[in-house]
N, C-alpha and C positions, 0 to 999 in steps of 0.2 A: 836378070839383065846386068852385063857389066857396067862398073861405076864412072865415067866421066867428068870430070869437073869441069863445071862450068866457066867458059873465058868471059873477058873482059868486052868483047864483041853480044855472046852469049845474055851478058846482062843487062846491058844496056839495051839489046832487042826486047827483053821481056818488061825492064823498068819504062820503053815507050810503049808497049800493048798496055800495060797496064793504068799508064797516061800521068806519069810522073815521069820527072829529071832524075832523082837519085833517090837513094835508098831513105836517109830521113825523112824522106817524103808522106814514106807511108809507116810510120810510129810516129806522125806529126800530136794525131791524138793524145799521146802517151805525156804527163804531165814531166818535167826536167825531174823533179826531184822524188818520184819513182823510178826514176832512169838511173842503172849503171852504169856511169861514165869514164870507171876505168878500165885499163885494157887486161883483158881475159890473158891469165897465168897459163896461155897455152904454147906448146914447144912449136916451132916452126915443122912442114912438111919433111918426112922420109924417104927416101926410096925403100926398091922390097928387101934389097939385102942389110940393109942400113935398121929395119926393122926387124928382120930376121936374128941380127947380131944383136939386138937391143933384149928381144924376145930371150936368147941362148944366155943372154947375162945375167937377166932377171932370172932362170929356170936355178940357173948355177946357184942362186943363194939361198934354195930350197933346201930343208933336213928332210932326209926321211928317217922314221923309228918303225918298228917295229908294233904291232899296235894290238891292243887286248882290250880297246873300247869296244862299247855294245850299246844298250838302252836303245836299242830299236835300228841301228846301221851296222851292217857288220862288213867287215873285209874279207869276203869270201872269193876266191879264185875265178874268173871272169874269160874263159874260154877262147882265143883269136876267133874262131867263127865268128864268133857273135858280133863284132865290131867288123869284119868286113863286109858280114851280110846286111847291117841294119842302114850301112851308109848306102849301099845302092840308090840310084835315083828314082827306083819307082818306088820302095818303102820309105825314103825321111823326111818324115811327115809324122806331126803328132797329131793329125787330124782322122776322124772315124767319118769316111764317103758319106756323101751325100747322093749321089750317081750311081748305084749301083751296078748301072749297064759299062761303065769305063771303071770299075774298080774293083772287080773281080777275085783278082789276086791279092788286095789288102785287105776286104772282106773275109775271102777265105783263112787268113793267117788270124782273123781277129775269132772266127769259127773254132780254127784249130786251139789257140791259144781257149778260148772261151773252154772246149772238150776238154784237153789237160789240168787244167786247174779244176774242173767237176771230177775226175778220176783222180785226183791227187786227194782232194777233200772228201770225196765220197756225198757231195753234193749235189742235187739235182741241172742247178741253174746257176752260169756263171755270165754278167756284165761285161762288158768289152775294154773295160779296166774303169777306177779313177782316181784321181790326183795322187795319192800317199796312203797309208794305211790309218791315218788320224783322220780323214776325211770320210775314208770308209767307211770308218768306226761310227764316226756321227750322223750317216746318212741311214746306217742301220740302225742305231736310235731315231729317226724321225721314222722311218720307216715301221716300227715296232708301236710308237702314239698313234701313227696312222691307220696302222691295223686291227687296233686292239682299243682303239678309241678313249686309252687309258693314259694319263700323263704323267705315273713317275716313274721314274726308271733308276733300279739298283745296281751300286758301280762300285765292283772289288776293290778295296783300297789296295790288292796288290797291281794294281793297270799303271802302265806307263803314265807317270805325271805330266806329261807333256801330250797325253790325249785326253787327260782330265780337261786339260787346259781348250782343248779344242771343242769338246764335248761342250763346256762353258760357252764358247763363243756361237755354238750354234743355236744355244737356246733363247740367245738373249732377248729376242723377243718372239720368242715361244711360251704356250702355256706350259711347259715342262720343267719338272721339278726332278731335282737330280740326287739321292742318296746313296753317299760312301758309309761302305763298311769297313769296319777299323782292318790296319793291317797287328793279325793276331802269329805270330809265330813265322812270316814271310809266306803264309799262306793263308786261302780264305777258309775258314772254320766251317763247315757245313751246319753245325751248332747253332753258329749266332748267326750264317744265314736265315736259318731255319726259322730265327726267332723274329724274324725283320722281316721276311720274305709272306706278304699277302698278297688278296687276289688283288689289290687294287694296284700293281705294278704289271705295266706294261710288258717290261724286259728285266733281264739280267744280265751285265754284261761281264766277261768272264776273260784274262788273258791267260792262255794256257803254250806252253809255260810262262811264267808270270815275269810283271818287269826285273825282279828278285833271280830269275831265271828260276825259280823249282818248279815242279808240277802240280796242277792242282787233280785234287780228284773229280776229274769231270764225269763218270757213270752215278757219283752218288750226288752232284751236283745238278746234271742233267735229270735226275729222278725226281728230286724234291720242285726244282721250273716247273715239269709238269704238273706236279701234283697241283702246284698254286695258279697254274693256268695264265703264266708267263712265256714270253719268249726267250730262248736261251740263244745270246750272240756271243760269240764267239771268234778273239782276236789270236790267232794262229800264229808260227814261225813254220812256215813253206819247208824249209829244211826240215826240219822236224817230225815233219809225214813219212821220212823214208825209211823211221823206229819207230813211232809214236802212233797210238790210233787218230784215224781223220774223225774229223769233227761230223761228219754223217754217219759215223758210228755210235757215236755217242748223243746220238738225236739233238744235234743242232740246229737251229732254226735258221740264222745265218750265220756266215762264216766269212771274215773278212784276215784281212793281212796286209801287213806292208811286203810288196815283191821283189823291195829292193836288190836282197838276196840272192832273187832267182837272174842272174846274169848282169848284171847293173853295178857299175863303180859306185862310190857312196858319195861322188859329185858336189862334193861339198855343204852334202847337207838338201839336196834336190837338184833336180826333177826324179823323184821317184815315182812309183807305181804302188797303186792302190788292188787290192782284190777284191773282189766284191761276189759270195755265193749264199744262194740261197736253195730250200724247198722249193719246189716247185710249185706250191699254194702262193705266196709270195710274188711270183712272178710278174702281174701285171701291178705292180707298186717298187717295185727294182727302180736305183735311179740309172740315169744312164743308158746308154744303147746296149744293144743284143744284137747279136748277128745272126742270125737264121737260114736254112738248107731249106729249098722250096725249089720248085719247078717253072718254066715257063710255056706259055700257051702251046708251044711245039714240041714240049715235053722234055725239054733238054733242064738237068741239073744247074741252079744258079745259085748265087750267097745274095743275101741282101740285108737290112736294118730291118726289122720286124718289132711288132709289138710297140709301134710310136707314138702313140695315142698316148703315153703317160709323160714324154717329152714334151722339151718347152716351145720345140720351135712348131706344132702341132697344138697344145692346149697350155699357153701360158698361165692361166691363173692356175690350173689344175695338176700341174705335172709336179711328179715326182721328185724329182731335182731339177738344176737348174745347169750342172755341166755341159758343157760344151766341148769344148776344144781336150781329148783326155789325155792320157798318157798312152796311146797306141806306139809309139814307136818303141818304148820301155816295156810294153808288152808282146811286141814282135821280139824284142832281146830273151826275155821270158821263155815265149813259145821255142825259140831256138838254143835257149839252156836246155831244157825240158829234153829235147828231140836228142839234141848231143850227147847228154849222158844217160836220156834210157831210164826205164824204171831200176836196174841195176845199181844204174850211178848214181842216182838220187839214196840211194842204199848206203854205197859207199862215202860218200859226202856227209851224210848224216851219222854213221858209225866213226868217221876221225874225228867229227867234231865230235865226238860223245866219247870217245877213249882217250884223245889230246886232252881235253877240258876234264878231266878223271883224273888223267895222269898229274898236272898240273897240281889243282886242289887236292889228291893224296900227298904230293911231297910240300905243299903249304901248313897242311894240317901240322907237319910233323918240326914244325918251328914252334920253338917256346911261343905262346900267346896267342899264337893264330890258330883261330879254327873257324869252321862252318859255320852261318848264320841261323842256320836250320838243318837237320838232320833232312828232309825230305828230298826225293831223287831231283836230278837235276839234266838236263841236257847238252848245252855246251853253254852255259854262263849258269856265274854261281856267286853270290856274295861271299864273304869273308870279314871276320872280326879281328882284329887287329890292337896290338897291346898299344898301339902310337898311334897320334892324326891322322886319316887316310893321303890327308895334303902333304904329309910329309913323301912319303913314300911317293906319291904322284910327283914330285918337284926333285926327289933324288932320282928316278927312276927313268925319268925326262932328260938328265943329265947325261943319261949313260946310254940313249937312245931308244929309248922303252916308253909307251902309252900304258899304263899299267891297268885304266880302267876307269870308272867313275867311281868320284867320292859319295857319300849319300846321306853326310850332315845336314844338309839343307831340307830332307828329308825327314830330320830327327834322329836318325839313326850314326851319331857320333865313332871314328873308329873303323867304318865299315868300307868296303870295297868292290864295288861290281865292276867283276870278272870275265872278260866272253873270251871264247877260243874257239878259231874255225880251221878248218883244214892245212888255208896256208899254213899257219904255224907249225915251224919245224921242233925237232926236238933240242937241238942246240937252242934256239930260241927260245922254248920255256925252260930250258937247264938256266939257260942267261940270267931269265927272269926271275929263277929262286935264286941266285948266286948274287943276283943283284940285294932281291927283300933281303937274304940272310945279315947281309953288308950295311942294311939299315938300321936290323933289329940289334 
């Protein structure tokens, strides 16, 4: 509904319904001296263009760089379709129907989205999305205590630090007990998994490739979960699938991701999209909705929510999560990357980021001091060791219009450098970016 302001006629009719003279009437309760008496630092009224130009002057004092951060957001190429298809007024909406008889067509796209993502992973069963990929993460650890009736759960010290941290906040009053494996070599050891790894662990949880960006070996990883009669979960990079085996090849039990990736700006850090796949054993303990292909009495093909009985608005003390409101509209941009480039372009997509990010880290190597963190292959992000403070290099590099990457002292790892490279990136662009390090070293 358009916005109106209310006149001074306007107030006075509601401050007499309401059966007062004036406004301090009704904060009469409110004692003086929790009251804010003075007057609000706020700018007087605009018109649209007066706003407009305000809006064009603010934009103006924006830098833009060039940007080779990762740790879980990347700046990957973002299609026109997708932004004029997702603003239509019958999909913007980050809500998943209630109605299924009036909702037909966002259902369906939550179906379609739901099939893509199970053909991408090689998954049986894919959720109708949720919040981010940190959320994901931690839904399939509860999801893994709940099935397995077992409470601790081992977590690769190579995992994004910032899903430790989420995983943390989910358990805090849960019986769940949560052990990190050292990070040995920027990869996890199948050794000292092996040596850690019993039956009394629920899960395992695994990012592949890792927040380091190397790969881990997931067949020998995936062999030893079974043996100890854990769940193997599994945190993916979506790009990644269009080189890399999916994670239902490598017998994963669930498979989550952040899908920021698949068509989504990196929005300063959210609203992102969460992926959520599992076996299809799994299924009735998924948190979140499902979209389902069913029939009605007259035989005619329909979409609807199915399998609700594990939701909250159905069996509140019971259900599986407790989401709501999800990222459908971030998964309708999803479902519409997916279609636009095709299993082809998902190919393509995935092979620049893997031959840019190649290209790059060969001509880094070949600077006195720098080299690789770890010899093991890598996708398109990759640490690097560095003869100087990573801050350095991030703070000249900033200078001359370049994101160079994250530092990863914080981390313990002094000197170091993570690296991503995705498609936009031109080749003037990483020439830039060595011409720049060479000029620091």
């Amino acid at each position: 509904m358009p916005f109106l302001t209310n006149s001074d006629a306007d107030i006075r009719q509601m401050l007499a319904d309401i059966g007062v003279s004036q406004f301090e009437d009704l904060i009469s309760n409110i004692p003086q001296n929790l009251r804010y008496n003075e007057s609000l630092k706020i700018p007087g009224s605009l018109s649209e263009l007066e706003v407009t130009n305000l809006l064009y002057d603010l934009a103006r004092k924006n830098k833009t760089a060039i940007s080779f951060l990762g740790g879980g957001v990347y700046d990957h190429y973002v299609p026109a379709i997708i932004h004029s298809l997702i603003s239509r007024s019958e999909f913007y909406t980050a809500y998943t129907p209630y109605q299924p008889e009036v909702s037909q067509g966002t259902l369906q796209s939550i179906y379609e989205f739901q099939s893509m993502i199970c053909e991408l992973t090689g998954m049986d069963v894919t959720n109708a999305s949720m919040y981010e990929g940190g959320s994901a993460l931690a839904e399939a650890m509860l999801l893994a205590n709940n099935h397995t009736r077992k409470n601790k759960i081992l977590v690769a010290g190579t995992l994004n630090p910032r899903y430790k941290q989420v995983l943390q906040t989910y358990i805090c009053h849960k019986a769940i007990e949560i052990v990190e494996l050292p990070v040995d070599g920027f990869q996890t050891d199948v050794n000292t998994l092996a040596s850690e790894l019993t039956e009394a662990y629920a899960a395992v949880i695994i990012q592949h490739p890792n927040y380091f960006g190397f790969l881990e070996d997931m067949p020998a990883i995936s062999q030893l979960v079974k043996e100890r009669n854990a769940l193997l979960i599994v945190h993916y990079d979506p790009v990644s699938l269009g080189i890399l085996a999916p994670p239902g090849e490598y017998q994963a039990d669930i498979a989550v991701a952040e899908g920021q990736v698949l068509g989504n700006f990196q929005n300063y850090g959210g609203p992102f999209l969460g992926l959520f796949s599992s076996k299809i054993d799994l299924v009735r303990k998924i948190p979140g909705r499902v979209a389902g292909l069913t029939h009605d009495v007259d035989g005619k093909q329909g979409f609807v929510l199915t399998l609700q009985t594990r939701e909250q608005h159905i069996r509140r003390e019971k259900a599986t999560s407790n989401i709501c409101t999800n990222s459908g509209l971030l998964a309708l941009a999803a479902t519409i990357y997916l279609a636009a480039l095709g299993k082809a372009g998902i190919v393509d997509v995935a092979n620049l980021c893997l031959q840019k990010a190649h290209y790059l880290a060969d001509r880094l190597q070949k600077m006195a001091g720098v080299e690789l963190a770890a010899p093991q292959p890598f996708f398109k992000e990759f640490t690097v060791k560095l003869p100087v403070p990573a801050e350095k290099v991030l703070t000249a590099c900033a200078e001359k219009g370049i994101f160079a990457g994250i530092e990863l002292s914080k981390l313990g790892f002094e000197n170091h450098l993570l690296i991503a490279v995705t498609e936009k990136r031109t080749k003037a662009e990483l020439d830039l970016f060595i011409t720049c390090l060479k000029e620091i070293l």
